[in-house]
N, C-alpha and C positions, 0 to 999 in steps of 0.2 A: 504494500500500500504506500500511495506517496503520503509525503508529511500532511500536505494538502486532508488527504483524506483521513490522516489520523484525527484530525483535531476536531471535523467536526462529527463526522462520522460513527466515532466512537462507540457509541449506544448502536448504531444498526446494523453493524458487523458482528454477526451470530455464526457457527460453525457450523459447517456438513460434517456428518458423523464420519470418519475414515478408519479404515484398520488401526489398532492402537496396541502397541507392545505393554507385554503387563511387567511392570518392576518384580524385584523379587519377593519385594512384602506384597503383591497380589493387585494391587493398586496401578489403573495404566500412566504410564511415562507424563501424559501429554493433560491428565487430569491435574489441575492444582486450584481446583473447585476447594479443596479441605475443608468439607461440609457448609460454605458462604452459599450466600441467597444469589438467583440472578444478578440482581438491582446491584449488590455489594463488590460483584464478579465484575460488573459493567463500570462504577463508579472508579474501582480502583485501574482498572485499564486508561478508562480518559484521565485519569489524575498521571499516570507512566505518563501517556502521551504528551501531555500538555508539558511536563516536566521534562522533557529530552527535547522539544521542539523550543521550550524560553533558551536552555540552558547550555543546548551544542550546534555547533555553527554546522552549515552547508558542510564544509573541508573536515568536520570531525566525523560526518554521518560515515563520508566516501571512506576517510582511514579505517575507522569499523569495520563497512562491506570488504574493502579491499581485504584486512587482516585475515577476515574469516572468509575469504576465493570464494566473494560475493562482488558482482560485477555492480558497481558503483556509478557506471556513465550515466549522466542527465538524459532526462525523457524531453521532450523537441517543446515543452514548456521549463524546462531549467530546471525540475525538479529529480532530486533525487527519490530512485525508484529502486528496492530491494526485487532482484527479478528469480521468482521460484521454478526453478526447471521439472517438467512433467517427469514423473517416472516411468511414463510407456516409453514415449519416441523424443526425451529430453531437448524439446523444445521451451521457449521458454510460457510461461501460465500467464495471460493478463487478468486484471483485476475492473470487474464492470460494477462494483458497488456492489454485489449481492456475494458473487464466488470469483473463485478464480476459476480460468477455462483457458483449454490448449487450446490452439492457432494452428498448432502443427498436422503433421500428416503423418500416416499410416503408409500408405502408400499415392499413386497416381490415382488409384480409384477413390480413398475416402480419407476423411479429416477423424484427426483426434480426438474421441470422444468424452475425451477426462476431464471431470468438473469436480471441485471440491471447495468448503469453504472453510478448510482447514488445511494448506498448502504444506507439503513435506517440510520438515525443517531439520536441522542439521543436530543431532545427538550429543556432539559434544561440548563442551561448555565455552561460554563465545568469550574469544580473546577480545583485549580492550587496549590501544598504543595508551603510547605515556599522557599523550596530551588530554586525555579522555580520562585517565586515573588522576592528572591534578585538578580535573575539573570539579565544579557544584553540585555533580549531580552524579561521580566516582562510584560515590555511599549507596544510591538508588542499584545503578547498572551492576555492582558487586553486586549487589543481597539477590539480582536477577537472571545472575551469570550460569548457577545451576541451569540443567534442559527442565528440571523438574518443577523447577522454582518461578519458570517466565511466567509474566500477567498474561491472563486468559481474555479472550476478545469478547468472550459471554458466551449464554446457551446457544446450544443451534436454533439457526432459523425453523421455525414449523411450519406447513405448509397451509394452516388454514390461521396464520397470525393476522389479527383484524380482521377476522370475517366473522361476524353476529349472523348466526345462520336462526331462524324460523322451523319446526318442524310441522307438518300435518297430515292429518289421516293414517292409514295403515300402508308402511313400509315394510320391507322384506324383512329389516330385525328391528327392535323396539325402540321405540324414543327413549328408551335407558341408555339402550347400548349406544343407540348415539350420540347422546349426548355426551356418555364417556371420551368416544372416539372424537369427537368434533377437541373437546379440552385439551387430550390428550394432544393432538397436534397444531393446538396452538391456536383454538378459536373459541366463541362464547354461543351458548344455546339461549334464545331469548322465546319468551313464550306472546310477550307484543311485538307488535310491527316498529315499535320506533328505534331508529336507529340501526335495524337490520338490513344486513347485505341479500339476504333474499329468501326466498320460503320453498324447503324443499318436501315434494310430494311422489305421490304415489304415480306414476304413468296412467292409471287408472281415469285418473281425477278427469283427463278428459273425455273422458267416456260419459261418467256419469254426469257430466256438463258441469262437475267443481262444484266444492263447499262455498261456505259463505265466507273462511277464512281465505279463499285462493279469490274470490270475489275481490275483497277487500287490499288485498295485496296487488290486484290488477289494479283498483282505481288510484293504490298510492303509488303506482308505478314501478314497484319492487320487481324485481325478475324472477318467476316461477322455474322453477327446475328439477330434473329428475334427481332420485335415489344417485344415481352412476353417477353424476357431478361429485358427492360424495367421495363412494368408490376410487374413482379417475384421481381428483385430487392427492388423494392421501398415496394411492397407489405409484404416481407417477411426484409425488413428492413438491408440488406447485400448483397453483388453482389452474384448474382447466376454463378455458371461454365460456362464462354463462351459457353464450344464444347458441351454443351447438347443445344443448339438453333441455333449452326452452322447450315446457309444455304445451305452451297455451298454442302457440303460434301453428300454421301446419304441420304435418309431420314430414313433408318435403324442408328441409334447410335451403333450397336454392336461391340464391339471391340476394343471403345474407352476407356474400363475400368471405365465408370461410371455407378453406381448400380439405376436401373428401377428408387428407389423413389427420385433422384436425377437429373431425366431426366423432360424433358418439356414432361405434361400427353401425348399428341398426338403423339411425338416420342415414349414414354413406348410405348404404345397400338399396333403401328406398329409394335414393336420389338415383342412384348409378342404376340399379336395374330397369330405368325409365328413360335411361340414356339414350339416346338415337345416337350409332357409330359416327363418327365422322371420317374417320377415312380408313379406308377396306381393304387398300392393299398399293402396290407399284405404281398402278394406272388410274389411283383411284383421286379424285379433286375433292377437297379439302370440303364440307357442307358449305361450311360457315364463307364460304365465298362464294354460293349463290351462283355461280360461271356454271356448274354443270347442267343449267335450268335453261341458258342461252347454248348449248352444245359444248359447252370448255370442256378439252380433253389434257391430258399432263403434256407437255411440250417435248416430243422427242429428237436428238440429233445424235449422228455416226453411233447409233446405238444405245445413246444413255437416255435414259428418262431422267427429266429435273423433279425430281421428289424426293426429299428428305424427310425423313421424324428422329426425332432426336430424344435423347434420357438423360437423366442426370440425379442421382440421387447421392447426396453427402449430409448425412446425418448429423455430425460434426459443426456445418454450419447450420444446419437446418434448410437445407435443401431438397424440395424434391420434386424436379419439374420436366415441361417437354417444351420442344419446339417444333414446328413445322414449316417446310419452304417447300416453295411450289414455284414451276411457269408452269402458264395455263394458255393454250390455244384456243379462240373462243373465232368460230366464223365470222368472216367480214369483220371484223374486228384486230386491234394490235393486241399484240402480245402483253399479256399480264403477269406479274408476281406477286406471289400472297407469303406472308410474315408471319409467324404468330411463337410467342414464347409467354407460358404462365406457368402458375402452379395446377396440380392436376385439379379439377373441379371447381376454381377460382375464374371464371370465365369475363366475371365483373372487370376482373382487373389484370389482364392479360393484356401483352403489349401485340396488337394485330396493325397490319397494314397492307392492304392492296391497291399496287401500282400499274400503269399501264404506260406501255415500252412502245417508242415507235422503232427503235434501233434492235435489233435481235442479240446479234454482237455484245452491244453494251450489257442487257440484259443480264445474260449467260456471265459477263464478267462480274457484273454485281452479286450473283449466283454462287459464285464460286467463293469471292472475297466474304460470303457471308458464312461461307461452311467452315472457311479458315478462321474469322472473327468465334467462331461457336465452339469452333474443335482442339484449332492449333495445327490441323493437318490439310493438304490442300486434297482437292474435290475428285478430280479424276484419276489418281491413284486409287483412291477408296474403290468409287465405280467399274474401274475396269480391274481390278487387280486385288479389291480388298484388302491394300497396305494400309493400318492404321495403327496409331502410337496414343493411347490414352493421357491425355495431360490432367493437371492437378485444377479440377474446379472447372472443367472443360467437358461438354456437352458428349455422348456416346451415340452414335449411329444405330437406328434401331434399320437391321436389313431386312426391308419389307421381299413380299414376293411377290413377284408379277401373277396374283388370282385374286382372288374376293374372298373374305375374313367370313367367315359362318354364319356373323350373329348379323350381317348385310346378306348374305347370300342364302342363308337359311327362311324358310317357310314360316310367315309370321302368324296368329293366330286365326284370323280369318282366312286367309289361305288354306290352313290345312284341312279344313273338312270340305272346301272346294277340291281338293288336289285329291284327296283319298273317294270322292264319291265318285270323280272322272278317271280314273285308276282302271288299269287292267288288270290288277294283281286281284288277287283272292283277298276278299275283305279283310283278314288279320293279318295278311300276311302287310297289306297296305297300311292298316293300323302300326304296325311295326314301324315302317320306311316312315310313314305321319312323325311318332316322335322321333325319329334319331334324323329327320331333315330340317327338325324344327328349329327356328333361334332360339327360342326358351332352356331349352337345356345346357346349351351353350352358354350363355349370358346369365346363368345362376351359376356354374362351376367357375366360373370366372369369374364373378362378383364374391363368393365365397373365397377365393384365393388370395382375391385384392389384385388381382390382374387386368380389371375391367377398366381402366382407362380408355373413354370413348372416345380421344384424341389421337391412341394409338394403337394401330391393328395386332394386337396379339396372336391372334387366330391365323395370320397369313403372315409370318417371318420365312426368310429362307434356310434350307438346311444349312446352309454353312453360317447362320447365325446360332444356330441349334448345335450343329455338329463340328463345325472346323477344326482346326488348329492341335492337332492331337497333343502336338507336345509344347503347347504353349503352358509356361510358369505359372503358380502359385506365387507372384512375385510382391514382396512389400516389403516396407523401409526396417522393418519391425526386427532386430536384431534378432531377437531370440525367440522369432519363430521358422523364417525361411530365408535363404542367402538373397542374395541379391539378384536381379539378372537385368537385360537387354528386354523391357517390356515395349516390344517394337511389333509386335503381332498382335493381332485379333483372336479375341477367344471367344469360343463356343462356353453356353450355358452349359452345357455337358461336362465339356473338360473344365472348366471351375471350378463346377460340382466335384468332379470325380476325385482331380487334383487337394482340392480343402477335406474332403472327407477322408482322403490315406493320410493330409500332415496333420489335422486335430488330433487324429489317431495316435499319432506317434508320437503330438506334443506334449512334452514334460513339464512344461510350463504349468502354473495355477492360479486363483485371484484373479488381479486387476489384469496381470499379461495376457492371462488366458481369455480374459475378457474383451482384450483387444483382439487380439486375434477372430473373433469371432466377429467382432462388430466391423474390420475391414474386410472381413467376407459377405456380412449381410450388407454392406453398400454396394459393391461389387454387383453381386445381385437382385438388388432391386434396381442398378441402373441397366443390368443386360435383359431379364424381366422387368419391365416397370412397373412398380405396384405402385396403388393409390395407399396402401396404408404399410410404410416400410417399416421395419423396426429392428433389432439386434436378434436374434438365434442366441437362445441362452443354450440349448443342449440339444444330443441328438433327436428329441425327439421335435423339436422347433425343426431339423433339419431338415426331418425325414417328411414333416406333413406339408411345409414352405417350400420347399428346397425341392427334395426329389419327386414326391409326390405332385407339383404344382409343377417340375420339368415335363412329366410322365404325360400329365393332363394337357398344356399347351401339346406336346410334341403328338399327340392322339387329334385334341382339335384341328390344328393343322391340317392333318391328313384328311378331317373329315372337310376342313375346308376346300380342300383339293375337289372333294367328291361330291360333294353339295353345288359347289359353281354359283351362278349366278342364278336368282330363280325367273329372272328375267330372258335369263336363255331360248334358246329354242325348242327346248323341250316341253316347255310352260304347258301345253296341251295334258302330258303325261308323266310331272317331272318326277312323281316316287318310280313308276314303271323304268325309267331312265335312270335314276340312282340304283335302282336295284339292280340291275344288270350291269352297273358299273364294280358293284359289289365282287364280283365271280367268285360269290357264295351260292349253295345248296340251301334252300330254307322251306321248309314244311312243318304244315301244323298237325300238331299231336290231338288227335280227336280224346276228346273226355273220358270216352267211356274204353280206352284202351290199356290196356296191362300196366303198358309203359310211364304211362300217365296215371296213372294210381299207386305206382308204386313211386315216385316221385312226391306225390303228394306225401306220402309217410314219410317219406323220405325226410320230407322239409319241417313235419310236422311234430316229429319225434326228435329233431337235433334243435328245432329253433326253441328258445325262451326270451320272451320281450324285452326290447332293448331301452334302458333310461336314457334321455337325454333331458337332463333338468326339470321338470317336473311331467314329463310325456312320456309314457310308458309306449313302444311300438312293436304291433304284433303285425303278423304275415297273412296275406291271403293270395289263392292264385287266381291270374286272369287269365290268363298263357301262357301253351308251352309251345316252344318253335324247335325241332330238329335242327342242326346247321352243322354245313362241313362247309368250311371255306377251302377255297383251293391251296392254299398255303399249307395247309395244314397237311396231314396225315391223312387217310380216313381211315374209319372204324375197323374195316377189316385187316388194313395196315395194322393196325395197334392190336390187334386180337394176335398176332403172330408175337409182341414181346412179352415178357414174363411179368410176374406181378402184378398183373390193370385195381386197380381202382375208381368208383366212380366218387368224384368231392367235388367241393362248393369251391369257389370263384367267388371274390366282390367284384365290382367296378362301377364307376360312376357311368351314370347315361351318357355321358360324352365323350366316353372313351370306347361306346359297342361301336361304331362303324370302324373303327381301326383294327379291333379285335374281331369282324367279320370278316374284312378283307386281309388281314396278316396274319391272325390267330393269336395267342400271346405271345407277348414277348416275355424275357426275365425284368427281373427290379432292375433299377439304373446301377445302382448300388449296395455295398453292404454296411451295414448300421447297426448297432447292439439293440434296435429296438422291433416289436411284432411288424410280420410284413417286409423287414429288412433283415432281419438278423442271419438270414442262412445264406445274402450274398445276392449275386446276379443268380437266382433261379425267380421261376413260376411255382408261387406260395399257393395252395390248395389248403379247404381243410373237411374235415368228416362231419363239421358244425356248421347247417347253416346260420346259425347265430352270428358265428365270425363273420361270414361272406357277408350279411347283410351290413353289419359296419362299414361297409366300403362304398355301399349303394349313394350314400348321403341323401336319400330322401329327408322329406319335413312332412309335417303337417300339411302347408299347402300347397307339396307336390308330393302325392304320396306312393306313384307309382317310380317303379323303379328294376332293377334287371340283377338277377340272381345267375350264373351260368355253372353248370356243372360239365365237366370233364374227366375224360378218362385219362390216366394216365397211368406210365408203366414207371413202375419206384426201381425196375431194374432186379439183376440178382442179386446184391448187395443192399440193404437196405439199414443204415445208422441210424440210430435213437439217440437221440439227446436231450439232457434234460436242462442246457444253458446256452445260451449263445454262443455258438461256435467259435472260438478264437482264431481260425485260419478256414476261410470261405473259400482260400484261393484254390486250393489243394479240393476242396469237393468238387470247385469247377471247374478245373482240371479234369479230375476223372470221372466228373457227371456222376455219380453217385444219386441214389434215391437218399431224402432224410426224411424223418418224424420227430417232431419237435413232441416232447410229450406235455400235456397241459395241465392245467388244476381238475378242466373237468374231463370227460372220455365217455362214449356213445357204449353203450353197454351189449357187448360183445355174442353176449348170447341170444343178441335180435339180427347180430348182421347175418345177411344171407348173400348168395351169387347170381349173378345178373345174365344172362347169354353168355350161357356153359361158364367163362369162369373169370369174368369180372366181379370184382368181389364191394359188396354197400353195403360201408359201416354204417349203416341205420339203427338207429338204438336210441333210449331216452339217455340222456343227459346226465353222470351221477358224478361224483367224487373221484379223481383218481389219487394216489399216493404222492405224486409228484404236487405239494400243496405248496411251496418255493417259488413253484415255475414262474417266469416271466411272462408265458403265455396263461391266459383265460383257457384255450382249446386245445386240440390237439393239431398243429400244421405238418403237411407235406411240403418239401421241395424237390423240385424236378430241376436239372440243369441244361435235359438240352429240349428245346421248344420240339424237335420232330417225334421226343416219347408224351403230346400230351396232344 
């Protein structure tokens, strides 16, 4: 802190809690509370201060710093400034009046994210030159020279200090307990209106059109807010924005100028699931330029389209935004460029601008000069050659692909029971192609992942944004996690993934380091996926469901965007008829009253038990069953020739069957210590459809959803394990069958065999021995996709 700020400051400088070493009598280092009140803690710190700022000049502070190899030089107002070096990536901490906070970087992808309002300080006892011992104030700085004995700056800051909150109606937990929670971190519960910051309620309240206290609070202008303001606050350690938990207001936020990742998730989701795409793909013009309504097409020359979308996400500063550049060819008319750079969902205050070019030339050059002002890298390397060098605070190339993004090219509500009644297909089998051509299910796994930025096509990237670069680095500044290298190449979401998941693995690091590490992974990542709501990956299980699971899902969409196309095509007369045959899948329905289809039903009915999800209990019923052999695959009678078959359950989200009709499974991206990853790149099966249903992610109000069951052969060898395997690499090597054995197991004396000697663990649900396991069920893994 500068002197500046000691004097007056004093009282509002409160601590962030940090790791603290404990002395040997039990007591930490950095406490010299010795049972004093706040008030008394505060007082005697501004009396230090005042008392070193009357009593030692400018030239004695700098001797000080210097002695103790503390850098002494004036801040660009003359004042001397003690500067506290981070202990992630030792840059130096500035001080904004509330904490200190690194400046620094991680790497080219993301900024330091270390904040504390208790700055490292140095352990051993601070040396003092001569001129500072004959001083006035000698006697003060001895008695403070101990590490143990320094004046404390005060209690930490709380997160709810000065906020008089209101409570009313029925909340999740009691007006006790909040009122506790509310004290405890540093705010007052007041039971009148006067003088409160605002009155918190039930989500409820506007249902039943509000009390007379939520009345009364409207007319004095107080801001109503939900329960989660709460929550959010205390959770995230800082008051969260009122109007994004506003009750009263609609339950749309749009227009209030706050950007999606700043919103409570359930208001984003509303917002964004209502989102109309704005731009679909390579060829596709921007909405919000209105040129595609006059014929504006993207401007092409010697090959290149001018269409960029851009990412950028740095946590660190608080960053997390797109850009977009376009020329637009528009008939009888000159040439256009459109501009636009904001935060994602902040469309208020987004900087846009469309120009109109009589020179083409010029154009093209301003085009270019703009990609390098955004990136740091010039334009037609990118384009023709995909050379790119990620810079620090500099925008990422999201590589669209020349098609249409699903949730444009997919079949919108009214559409679809026009499209399935003029269908040539067999009416379920139409039913079928209905949902999986539809935008809805694509634009719910999408807004669920936080990938639904309507700004930018995630649905139509190019494989080599997905897949590239096999052996590009895990590269960052971060000493003591990964070397250094040449981050001169493009990388694929894949290889990121794949690369972060072996070094976490094998880092030794823990704490704050290991915290870093993670957090310039999740920037990384949310600027090569752009999400609307980024945040740090605490563990692998943040990795498994963000990370590889949200790879899995785009890289599935994708494909269905390939197959979906345009619904404005030419096939519009008969477009599921056309998709389906794009499919070269086998697909037939299983009539009701057929062997196959009853014994399936048991099947489903003796392994499933209802799943919780917060207070919704969800049980199973069948609608349909559809036969399929895709050509990718195996068929049946193929698989009747290996040893061991089994018939087990599959999850998958709806937006992932048409990749899984037309290629069959694929294995996990990756291996991860947690269910669904832990046995590696195989195809996870299990004898529960209980498990498989977890995968479906239906809701309440989408309640259907797709259960697939498969044969597969575990091989002659088959391992049992009852822990996550510590070397996956070596079963996928030698393809090996596994079984993961789980808490519960399908009771063995029901299972019977299926045509001649495929074997259904059908069976109720009971207890197994293995009451440790990490798994709920019992899983299968298969390693090579042509035994399933």
């Amino acid at each position: 802190m500068t002197r500046k700020q000691k004097v007056g400051q004093s009282k509002a400088h409160e601590g962030e809690q940090s790791p603290k070493k404990k002395a040997k009598n039990g007591k930490d280092q950095n406490d010299s509370t010795n049972g004093k009140s706040e008030d008394n803690i505060a007082k005697e710190y501004g009396e230090f201060c005042k008392a070193i700022e009357e009593h030692l000049s400018v030239e004695q502070m700098r001797e000080i710093l210097d002695m103790n190899d503390k850098d002494s030089s004036s801040g660009s107002d003359g004042v001397v400034t003690a500067k506290w070096q981070c202990p992630l990536c030792s840059s130096n901490l500035e001080f904004d009046g509330k904490r200190c906070s690194c400046k620094g970087f991680y790497s080219e992808w993301s900024s330091c994210t270390f904040k504390t309002r208790t700055p490292p300080r140095k352990e051993e006892p601070l040396k003092l030159p001569d001129s500072v011992l004959n001083s006035s104030v000698a006697e003060l700085l001895k008695k403070h020279q101990d590490p143990s004995r320094r004046p404390c700056q005060g209690a930490p800051i709380k997160p709810l200090a000065g906020i008089v909150v209101s409570l009313s109606g029925r909340l999740s937990r009691t007006h006790q307990y909040w009122k506790r929670e509310i004290e405890k971190h540093g705010g007052k519960v007041s039971s009148s209106f006067k003088g409160i910051t605002c009155l918190v309620v039930s989500p409820a309240e506007r249902e039943r059109g509000g009390s007379t206290k939520l009345a009364d609070a409207l007319e004095a202008g107080i801001p109503v807010v939900r329960e989660d303001w709460l929550l959010d606050s205390i959770e995230k350690q800082e008051p969260q924005p009122m109007e994004a938990y506003d009750v009263v207001s609609d339950p749309s936020v749009k227009g209030k100028g706050i950007p999606w990742n700043k919103q409570d998730p359930s208001e984003e989701a509303l917002e964004s699931i209502s989102a109309e795409l704005k731009l679909y793909g390579k060829r596709g013009v921007y909405k919000d330029t209105k040129m595609q309504e006059r014929g504006g097409q993207i401007f092409e020359k010697d090959g290149i389209l001018y269409n960029c979308a851009f990412s950028l996400c740095d946590l660190g500063r608080g960053l997390n935004e797109y850009c977009i550049m376009q020329l637009i060819s528009v008939p009888d008319s000159n040439l256009h460029s459109y501009y636009k750079k904001g935060k994602v969902g902040d469309d208020a205050n987004a900087e846009e601008r469309l120009e109109e070019w009589e020179n083409v030339d010029n154009a093209i050059m301003e085009f270019a000069r703009l990609f390098v002002e955004l990136t740091g890298n010039e334009f037609e390397p990118w384009e023709r050659e995909k050379k790119f060098e990620k810079k620090r605070l500099r925008f990422y190339p999201i590589d669209m692909d020349d098609g249409m993004d699903v949730r444009h090219g997919g079949l919108g509500l009214r559409q679809l029971g026009v499209a399935a009644a003029h269908s040539s297909l067999e009416p379920k089998i139409a039913y079928l192609m209905k949902i999986l051509c539809s935008q809805e299910i694509y634009m719910y796994a999408m807004m669920e992942m936080g990938l639904d930025s309507p700004d930018l096509p995630m649905g139509m990237v190019s494989d080599l944004h997905l897949e590239r670069c096999k052996d590009f680095p895990f590269v960052s500044t971060l000493s003591f996690s990964f070397s250094l290298a040449n981050n001169k190449l493009i990388s694929s979401g894949e290889e990121v993934l794949l690369q972060f998941v072996e070094a976490v693995k094998s880092m030794k690091e823990t704490g704050q380091k290991a915290e870093a590490v993670w957090s310039d992974y999740s920037q990384r990542w949310s600027t090569l996926l752009h999400s609307t709501r980024p945040f740090v990956f605490r563990d692998y299980q943040d990795l498994a469901d963000h990370g590889a699971a949200a790879f899995e899902t785009i890289r599935d969409i994708n494909m269905a965007s390939r197959l979906v196309g345009d619904k404005f095509g030419s096939t519009l007369d008969d477009p599921l008829s056309d998709r389906y045959k794009k499919l070269g899948c086998s697909v037939s329905v299983l009539e009701k009253d057929s062997d196959d289809y009853k014994m399936i039903v048991k099947y489903l009915e003796t392994t499933y038990e209802p799943v919780r999800v917060g207070d919704i209990d969800y049980g199973v019923s069948v609608e349909n069953i559809f036969a399929v052999e895709p050509s990718a695959c195996p068929s049946l009678d193929e698989i009747k020739k290996l040893p061991n078959k089994v018939l087990l359950w599959c999850g998958t989200r709806s937006s992932n069957m048409f990749r899984h009709l037309q290629k069959g499974f694929l294995p996990s991206v990756c291996s991860l210590p947690v269910p669904g990853y832990m046995f590696g790149k195989a195809i996870v099966c299990s004898d529960a459809a209980a498990e498989a249903a977890r995968y479906g992610f239906t809701s309440v109000e989408r309640p259907e959803g797709f259960l697939v069951l498969a044969v597969a052969s575990l091989g002659d060898q088959i391992i049992e394990v009852k822990s996550p395997p510590e070397d996956t690499k070596s079963l996928e090597e030698k393809k090996l069958g596994v079984k993961g054995l789980g808490k519960k197991k399908t009771d063995e004396s029901e299972h019977f065999i299926w045509k001649d000697d495929i074997k259904v663990p059908s069976g109720r649900l009971i207890p197994s021995e293995h009451r440790d396991s990490p798994l709920e069920y019992n899983e299968y893994a298969v390693y090579d996709p042509k035994k399933v």
